[in-house]
C-alpha positions as CSV (number, residue, x, y, z in Angstrom):
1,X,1.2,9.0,20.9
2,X,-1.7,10.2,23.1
3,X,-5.1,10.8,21.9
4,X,-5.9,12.5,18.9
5,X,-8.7,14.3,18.7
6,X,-11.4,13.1,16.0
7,X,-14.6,14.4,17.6
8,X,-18.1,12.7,16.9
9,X,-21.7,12.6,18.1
10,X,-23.7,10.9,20.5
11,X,-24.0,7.4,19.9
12,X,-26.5,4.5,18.3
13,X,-25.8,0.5,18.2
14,X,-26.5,-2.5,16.9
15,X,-26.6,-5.9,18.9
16,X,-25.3,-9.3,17.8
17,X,-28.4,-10.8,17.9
18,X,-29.8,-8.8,15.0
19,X,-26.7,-9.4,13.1
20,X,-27.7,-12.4,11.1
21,X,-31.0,-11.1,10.4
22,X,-30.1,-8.3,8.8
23,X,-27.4,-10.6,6.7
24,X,-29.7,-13.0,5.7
25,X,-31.8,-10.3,5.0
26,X,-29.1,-8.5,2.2
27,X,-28.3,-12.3,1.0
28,X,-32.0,-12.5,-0.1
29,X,-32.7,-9.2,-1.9
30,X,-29.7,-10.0,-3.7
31,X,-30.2,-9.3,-7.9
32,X,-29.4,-11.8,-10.6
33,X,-26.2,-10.0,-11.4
34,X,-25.3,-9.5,-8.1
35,X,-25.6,-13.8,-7.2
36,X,-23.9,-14.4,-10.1
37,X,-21.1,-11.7,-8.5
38,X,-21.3,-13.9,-5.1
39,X,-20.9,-16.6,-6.7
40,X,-17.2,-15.4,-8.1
41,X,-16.3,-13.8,-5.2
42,X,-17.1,-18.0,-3.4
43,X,-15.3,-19.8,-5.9
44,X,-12.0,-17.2,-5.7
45,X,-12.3,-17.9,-2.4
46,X,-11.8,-21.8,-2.8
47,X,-9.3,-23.3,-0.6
48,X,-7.8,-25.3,-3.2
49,X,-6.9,-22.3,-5.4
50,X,-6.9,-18.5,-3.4
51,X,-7.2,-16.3,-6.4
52,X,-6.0,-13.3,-4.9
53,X,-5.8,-11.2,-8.2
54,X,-9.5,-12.1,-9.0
55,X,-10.4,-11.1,-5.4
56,X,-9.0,-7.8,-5.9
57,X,-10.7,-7.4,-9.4
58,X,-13.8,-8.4,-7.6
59,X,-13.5,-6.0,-4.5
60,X,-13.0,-2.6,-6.6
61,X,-15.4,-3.3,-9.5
62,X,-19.1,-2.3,-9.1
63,X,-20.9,-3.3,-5.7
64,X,-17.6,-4.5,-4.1
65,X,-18.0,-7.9,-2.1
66,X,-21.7,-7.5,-2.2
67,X,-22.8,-8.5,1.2
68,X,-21.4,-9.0,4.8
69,X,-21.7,-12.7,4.6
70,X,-18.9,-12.2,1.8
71,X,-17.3,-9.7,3.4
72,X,-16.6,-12.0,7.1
73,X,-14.8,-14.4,4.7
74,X,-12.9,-11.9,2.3
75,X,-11.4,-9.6,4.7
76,X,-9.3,-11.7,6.3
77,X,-7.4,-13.2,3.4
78,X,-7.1,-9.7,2.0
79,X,-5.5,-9.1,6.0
80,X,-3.5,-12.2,5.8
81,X,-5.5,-13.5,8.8
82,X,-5.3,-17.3,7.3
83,X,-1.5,-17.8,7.1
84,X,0.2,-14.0,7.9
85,X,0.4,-15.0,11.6
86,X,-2.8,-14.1,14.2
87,X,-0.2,-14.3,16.8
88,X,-1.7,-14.3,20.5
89,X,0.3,-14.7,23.9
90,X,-0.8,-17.2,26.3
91,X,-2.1,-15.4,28.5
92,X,-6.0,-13.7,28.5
93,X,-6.2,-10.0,27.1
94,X,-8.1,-9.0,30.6
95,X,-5.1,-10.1,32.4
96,X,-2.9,-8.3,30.7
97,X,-1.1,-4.7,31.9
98,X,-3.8,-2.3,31.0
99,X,-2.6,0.6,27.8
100,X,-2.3,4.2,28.7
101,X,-5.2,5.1,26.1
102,X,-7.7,3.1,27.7
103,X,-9.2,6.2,29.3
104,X,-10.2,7.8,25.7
105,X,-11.2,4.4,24.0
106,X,-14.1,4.5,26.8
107,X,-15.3,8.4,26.1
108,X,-14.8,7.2,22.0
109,X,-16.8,4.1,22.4
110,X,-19.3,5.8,24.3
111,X,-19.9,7.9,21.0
112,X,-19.9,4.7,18.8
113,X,-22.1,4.0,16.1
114,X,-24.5,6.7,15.6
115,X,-25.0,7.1,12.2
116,X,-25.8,2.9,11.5
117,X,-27.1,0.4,12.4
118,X,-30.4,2.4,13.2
119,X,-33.6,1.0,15.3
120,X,-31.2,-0.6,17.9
121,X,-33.0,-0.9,22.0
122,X,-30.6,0.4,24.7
123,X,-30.0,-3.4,25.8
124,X,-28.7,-3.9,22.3
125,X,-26.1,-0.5,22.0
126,X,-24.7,-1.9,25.1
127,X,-23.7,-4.8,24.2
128,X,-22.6,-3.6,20.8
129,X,-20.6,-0.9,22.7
130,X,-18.8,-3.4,24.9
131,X,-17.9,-5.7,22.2
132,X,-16.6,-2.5,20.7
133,X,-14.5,-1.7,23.7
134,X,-12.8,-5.4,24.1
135,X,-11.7,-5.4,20.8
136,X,-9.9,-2.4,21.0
137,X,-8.7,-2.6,24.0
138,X,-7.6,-6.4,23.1
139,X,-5.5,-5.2,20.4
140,X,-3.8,-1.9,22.3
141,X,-3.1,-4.9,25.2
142,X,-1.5,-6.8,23.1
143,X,0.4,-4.8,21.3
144,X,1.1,-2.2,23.5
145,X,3.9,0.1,21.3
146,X,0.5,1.1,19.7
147,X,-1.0,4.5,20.5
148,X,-4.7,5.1,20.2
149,X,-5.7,7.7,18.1
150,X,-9.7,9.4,18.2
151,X,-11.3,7.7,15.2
152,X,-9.6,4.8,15.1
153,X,-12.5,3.4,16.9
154,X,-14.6,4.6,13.4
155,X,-12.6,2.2,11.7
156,X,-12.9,-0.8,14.2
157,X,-16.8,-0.6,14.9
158,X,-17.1,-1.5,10.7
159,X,-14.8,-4.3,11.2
160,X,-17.0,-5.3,13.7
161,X,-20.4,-5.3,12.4
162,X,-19.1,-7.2,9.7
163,X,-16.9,-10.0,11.2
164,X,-19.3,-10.6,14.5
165,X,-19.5,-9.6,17.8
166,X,-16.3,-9.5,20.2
167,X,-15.9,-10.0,24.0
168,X,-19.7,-11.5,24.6
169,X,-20.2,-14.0,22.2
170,X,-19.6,-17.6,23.0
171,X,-17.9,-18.9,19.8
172,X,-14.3,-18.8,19.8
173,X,-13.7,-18.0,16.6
174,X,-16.4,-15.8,16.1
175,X,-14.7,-14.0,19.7
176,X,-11.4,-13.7,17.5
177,X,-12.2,-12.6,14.3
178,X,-12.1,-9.1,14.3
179,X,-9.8,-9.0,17.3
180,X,-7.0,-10.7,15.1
181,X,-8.2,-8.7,11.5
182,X,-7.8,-5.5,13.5
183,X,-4.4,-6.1,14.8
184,X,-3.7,-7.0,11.5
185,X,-4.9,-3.7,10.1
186,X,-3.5,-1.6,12.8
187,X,0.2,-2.8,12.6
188,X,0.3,-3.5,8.7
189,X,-2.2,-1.2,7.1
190,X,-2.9,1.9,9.2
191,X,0.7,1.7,11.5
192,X,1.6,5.1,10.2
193,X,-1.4,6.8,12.4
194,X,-0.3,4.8,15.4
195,X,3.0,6.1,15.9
196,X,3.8,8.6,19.0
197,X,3.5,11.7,16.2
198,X,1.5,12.7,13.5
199,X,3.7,13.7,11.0
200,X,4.4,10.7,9.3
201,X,0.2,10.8,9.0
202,X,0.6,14.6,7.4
203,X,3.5,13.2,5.3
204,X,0.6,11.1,4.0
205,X,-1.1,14.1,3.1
206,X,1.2,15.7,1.5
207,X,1.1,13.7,-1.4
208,X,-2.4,15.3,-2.4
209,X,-1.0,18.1,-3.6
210,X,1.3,16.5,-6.4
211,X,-1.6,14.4,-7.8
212,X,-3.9,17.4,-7.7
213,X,-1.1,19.6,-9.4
214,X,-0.7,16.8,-12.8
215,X,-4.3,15.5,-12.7
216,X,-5.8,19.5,-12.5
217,X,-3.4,21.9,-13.0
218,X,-5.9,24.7,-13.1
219,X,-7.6,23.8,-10.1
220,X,-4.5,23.2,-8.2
221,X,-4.0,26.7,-8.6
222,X,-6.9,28.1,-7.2
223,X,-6.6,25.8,-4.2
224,X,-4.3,27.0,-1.5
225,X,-1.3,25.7,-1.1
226,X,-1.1,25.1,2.9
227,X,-1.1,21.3,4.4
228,X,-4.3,20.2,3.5
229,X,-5.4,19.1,7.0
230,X,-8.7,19.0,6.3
231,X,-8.2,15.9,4.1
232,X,-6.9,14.2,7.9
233,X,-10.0,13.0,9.5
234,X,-10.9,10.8,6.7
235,X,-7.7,9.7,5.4
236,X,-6.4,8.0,8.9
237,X,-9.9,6.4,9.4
238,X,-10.7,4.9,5.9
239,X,-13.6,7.5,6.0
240,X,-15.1,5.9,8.6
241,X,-15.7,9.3,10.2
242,X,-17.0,10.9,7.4
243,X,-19.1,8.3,5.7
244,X,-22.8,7.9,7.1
245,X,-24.5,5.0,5.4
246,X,-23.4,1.3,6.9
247,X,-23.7,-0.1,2.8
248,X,-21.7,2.5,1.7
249,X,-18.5,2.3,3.9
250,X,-18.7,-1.3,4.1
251,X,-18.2,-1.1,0.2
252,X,-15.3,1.6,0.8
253,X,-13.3,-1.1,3.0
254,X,-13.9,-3.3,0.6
255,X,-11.9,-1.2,-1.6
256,X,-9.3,-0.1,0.4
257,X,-8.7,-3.6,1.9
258,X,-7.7,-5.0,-1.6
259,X,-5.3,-1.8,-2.8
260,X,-1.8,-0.3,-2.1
261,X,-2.3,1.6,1.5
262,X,-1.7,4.8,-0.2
263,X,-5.6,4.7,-1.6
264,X,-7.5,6.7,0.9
265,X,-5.2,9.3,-0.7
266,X,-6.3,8.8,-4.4
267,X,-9.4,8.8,-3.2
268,X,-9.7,11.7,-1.0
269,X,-8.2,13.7,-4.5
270,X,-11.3,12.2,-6.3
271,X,-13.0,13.9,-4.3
272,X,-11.8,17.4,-4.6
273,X,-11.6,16.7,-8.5
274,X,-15.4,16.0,-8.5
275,X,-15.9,19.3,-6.8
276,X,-13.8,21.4,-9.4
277,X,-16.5,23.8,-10.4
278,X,-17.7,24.5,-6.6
279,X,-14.3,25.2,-5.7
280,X,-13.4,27.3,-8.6
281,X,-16.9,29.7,-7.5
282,X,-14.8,30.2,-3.9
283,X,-12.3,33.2,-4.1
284,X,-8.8,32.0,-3.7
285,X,-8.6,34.3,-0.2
286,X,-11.5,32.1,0.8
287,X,-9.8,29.6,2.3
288,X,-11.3,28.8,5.6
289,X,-14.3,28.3,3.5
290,X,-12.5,26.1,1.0
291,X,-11.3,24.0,3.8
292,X,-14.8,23.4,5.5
293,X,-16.1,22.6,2.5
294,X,-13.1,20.1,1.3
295,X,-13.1,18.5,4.7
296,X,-16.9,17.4,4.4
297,X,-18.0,15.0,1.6
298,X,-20.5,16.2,-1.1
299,X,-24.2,15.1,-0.8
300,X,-25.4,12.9,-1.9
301,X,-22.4,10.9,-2.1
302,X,-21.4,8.7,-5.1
303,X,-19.0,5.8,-3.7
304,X,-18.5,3.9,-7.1
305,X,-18.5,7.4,-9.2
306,X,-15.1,8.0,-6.8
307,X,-13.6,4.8,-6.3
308,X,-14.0,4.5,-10.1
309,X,-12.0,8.2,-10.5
310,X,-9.4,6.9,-7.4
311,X,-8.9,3.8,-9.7
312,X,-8.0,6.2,-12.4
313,X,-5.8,8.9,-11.2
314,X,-3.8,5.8,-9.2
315,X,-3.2,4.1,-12.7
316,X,-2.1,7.1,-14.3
317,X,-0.5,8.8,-11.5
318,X,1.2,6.3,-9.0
319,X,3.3,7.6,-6.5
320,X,6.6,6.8,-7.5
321,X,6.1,8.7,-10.7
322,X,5.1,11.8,-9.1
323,X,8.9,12.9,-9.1
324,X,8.6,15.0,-6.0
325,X,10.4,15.4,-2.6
326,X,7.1,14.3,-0.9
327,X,6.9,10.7,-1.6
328,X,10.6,9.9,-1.3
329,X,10.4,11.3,1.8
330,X,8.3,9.3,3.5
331,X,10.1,6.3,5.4
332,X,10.8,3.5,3.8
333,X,9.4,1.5,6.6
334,X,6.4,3.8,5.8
335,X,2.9,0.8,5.4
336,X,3.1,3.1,1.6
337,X,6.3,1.3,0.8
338,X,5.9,-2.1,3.1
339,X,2.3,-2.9,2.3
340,X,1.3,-1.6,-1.5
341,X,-0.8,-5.0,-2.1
342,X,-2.6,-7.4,-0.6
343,X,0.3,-10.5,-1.8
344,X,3.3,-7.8,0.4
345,X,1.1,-7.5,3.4
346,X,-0.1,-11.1,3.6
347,X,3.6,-11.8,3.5
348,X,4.1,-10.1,6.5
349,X,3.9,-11.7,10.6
350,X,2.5,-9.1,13.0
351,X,6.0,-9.9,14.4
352,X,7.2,-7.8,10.8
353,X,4.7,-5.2,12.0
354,X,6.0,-4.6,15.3
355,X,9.6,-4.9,14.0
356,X,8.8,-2.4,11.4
357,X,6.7,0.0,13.9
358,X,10.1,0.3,16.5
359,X,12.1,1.0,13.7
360,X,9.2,3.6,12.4
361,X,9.4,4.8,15.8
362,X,13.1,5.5,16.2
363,X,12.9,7.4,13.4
364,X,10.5,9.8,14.4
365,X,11.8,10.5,17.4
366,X,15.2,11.3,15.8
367,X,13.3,13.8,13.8
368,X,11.5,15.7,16.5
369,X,15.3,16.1,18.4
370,X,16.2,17.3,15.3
371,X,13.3,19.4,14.8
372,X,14.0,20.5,18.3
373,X,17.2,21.9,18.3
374,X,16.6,23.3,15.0
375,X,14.4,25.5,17.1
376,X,16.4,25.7,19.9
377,X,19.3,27.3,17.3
378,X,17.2,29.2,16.0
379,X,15.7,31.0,19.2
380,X,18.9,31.2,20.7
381,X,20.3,33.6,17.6
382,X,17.2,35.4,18.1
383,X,18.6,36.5,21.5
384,X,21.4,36.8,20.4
385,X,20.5,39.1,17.7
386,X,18.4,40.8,20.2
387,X,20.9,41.3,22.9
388,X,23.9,42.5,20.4
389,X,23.7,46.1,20.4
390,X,22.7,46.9,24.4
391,X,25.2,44.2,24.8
392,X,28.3,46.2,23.4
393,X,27.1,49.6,25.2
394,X,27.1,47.6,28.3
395,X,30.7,46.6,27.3
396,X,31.4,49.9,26.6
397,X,30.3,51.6,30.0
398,X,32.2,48.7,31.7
399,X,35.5,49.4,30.0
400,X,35.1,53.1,31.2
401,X,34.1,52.4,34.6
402,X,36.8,50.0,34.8
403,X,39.7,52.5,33.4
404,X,38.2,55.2,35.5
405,X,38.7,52.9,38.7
406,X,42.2,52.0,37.6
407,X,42.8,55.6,37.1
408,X,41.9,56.3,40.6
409,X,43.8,53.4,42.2
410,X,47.0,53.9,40.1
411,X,48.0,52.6,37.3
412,X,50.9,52.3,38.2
413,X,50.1,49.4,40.4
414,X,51.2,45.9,40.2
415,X,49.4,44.3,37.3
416,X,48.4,41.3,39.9
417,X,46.7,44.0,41.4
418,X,45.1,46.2,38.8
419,X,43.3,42.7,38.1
420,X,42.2,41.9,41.5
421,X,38.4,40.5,42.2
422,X,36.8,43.7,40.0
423,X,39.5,42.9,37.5
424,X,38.5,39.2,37.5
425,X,34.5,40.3,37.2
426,X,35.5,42.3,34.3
427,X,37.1,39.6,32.0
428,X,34.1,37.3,32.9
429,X,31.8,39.5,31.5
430,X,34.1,40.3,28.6
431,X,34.4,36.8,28.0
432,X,30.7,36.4,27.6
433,X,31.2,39.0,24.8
434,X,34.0,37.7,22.8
């Protein structure tokens, strides 16, 4: 699809250099509990024995992965990045045929990182900016059924702070790391938001309503009952866009990373749950102001208190026990029904992933023809409607006019001749009427 818009502010940086510091930094003002936490999160990490259940356990329960040092080695088994396939052609991203988005990465990367790191030089937002750009533009080149959508460059800017810098540093591997976790990501995780339409995004959406309706039926009914687009911006960027301290979304990802793709939902109805009594103050007419206030997060902003609620309402409410159109709906080559945990996805190639997204793709493209000449149908009954009445005095006045004429020529002409040229224009026009 083209651009979608996502707007945000002008931006701020952080450079590569100052990377480490600030990791060994976090490392160091670690607490007892939290080094004994690290020191789980190493040993499920062991290559002899991948514990990917303990990971998970790890990931959602109180401080997530607990540092960025963790984090660069976590995320990409919970991506699949050791043994799901970092495929890579031969040949060097630059030189490959350049993506139509490229254009809107630049004015999004421009507006990169405002709200963290902070206290970064010019020199420094550069370069963090132009790692940025390579990576994304890396992946879109590479995978080039992908489309770009505004805030999508939220997401990848976390991915980089935590995994390393991009296109300017000299190591390799350290080049490659969040170049391969964010294809990853884009075609296994978040492939729904990178199809040429939206909807199957809003289809995502949807599902808010149903979990509201059994988790608060009261406050379901105040709410109004319209697609909840205000719950868009942060559910297709992880809350990226809407989250402003670095800790607090790196501990998000964490979350998300090691759950069913369908979180960001659970969590977004958290959200509104926690902000029950606020909502119920708001007259159920209101609902311009309900939706500017649901589409901004309270503050201050409790990210355990709602990853602890998401946690819950998922357990008690997963979506296959909703029991409503909504969720069996959505495709079945939907990331909610090819990716709902971390052992499904790292089963996956990013071949399965581009397989999966042209199949995705066919399908909504059937939908919009049909959509299309739904609307079509339904316009040309309109005129038809519209036309009916004038249409059969017209008929009318052209019946007399033409059995005056034939009055006045004789009726008791030849038939061939009584339907001559005029008679010829009149069962065309009669035609159109039958």
């Amino acid at each position: 699809m083209a651009s979608r818009t996502s707007s945000r502010a002008p931006s701020r940086s952080v450079s590569s250099a100052s990377l480490s510091t600030r990791r060994n930094t976090l490392v160091a003002e670690l607490s007892p509990a939290e080094k004994e936490k690290a020191a789980r999160i190493t040993a499920a990490c062991s290559d002899d024995s991948l514990n990917l259940d303990h990971l998970v356990q790890l990931a959602t329960s109180t401080h997530g992965l607990v540092n960025d040092e963790l984090r660069r080695t976590v995320w990409p088994l919970l991506l699949g990045c050791d043994h799901g396939g970092a495929r890579t052609t031969g040949t060097p991203w630059r030189d490959l045929p350049p993506h139509a988005d490229e254009g809107q990465v630049a004015l999004d990367v421009n507006r990169a990182f405002v709200y963290y790191p902070k206290n970064e030089t010019d020199k420094q937002l550069d370069a963090r900016k132009a790692d940025l750009s390579n990576v994304i533009v890396e992946v879109l080149r590479r995978h080039p059924s992908l489309c770009y959508f505004q805030g999508y460059h939220d997401i990848v800017q976390v991915f980089l702070l935590v995994l390393g810098g991009g296109g300017s540093g000299a190591d390799h591997n350290h080049h490659d790391a969040p170049s391969q976790a964010v294809a990853r990501l884009s075609l296994l995780r978040i492939r729904d938001f990178m199809l040429s339409s939206l909807d199957p995004a809003l289809a995502h959406l949807e599902l808010l309503h149903p979990i509201l309706q059994h988790a608060d039926p009261g406050l379901y009914a105040h709410l109004p009952k319209s697609q909840p687009s205000f719950a868009l911006a942060g559910t297709i960027t992880m809350f990226a866009h809407n989250i402003q301290e670095y800790r607090d979304i790196a501990r998000l990802f964490d979350f998300f990373l090691a759950h069913h793709t369908v979180m960001p939902i659970y969590f977004f109805a958290a959200v509104v749950l926690s902000r029950r009594d606020e909502m119920l103050d708001i007259e159920p007419d209101d609902v311009d102001i309900m939706h500017a206030i649901l589409g901004k997060l309270p503050q201050p902003f409790d990210v355990e208190f709602h990853i602890a609620r998401a946690v819950e309402l998922y357990e008690r409410l997963p979506p296959d026990s909703l029991g409503v159109w909504s969720w069996w709906r959505i495709s079945a080559y939907s990331v909610l029904k090819t990716s709902r945990s971390v052992a499904e996805l790292r089963g996956l190639s990013l071949d399965d992933g581009e397989r999966l997204f042209r199949v995705q793709e066919q399908e909504v493209r059937r939908q919009q023809a049909l959509k299309k000449a739904v609307l079509r149908a339904r316009y040309f009954k309109a005129r038809l409607w519209y036309y009916r009445r004038p249409g059969m005095y017209g008929l009318a006045i052209a019946v007399g006019v033409y059995a005056l004429w034939l009055g006045r020529n004789g009726a008791s002409q030849p038939l061939g001749l009584q339907f001559g040229p005029l008679g010829s224009l009149f069962k065309r026009v009669l035609a159109g009427f039958l």
